[in-house]
N, C-alpha and C positions, 0 to 999 in steps of 0.2 A: 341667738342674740347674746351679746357679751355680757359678762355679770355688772352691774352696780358698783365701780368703784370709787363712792363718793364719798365724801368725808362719816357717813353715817354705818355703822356697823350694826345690824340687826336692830336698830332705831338707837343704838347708843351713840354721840357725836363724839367719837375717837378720831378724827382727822385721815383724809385720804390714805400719805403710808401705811398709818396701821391697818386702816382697813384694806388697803393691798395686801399687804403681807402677812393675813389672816386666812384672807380670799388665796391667796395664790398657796397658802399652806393645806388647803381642804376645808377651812372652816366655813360655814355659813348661817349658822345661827347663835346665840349664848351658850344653847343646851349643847354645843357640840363641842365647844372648849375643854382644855383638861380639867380637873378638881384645882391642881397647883396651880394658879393663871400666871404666876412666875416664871416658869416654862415658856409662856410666848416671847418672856424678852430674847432670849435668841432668834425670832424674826425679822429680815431687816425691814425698820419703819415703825415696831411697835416699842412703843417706850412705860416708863414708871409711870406716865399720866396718863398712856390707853389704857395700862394693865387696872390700875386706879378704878380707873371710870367701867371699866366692865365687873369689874368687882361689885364695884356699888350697885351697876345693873340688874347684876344676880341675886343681889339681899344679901 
């Protein structure tokens, strides 16, 4: 079955790209992101408002 590529990332609403190109980088949860979440702007799709919004996610 193909993963979940819907606007929702680990229940945070990052929009479709980012959550592709989190997904297609190996991510699948919060806890599995790096410490720096800066880092994922070199994915194509995730931008300063997914990075944002998963920040907040994590406290």
């Amino acid at each position: 079955m193909a993963e979940d590529r819907g606007p929702e990332f680990d229940g945070v609403r990052i929009g479709r790209p980012a959550t592709g190109g989190l997904i297609d980088a190996g991510y699948r949860t919060l806890a599995d992101l790096p410490d720096d979440l800066t880092e994922l702007l070199r994915l194509h799709g995730v931008g300063p408002k997914a990075v944002r919004m998963l920040q907040e996610a994590r406290g």
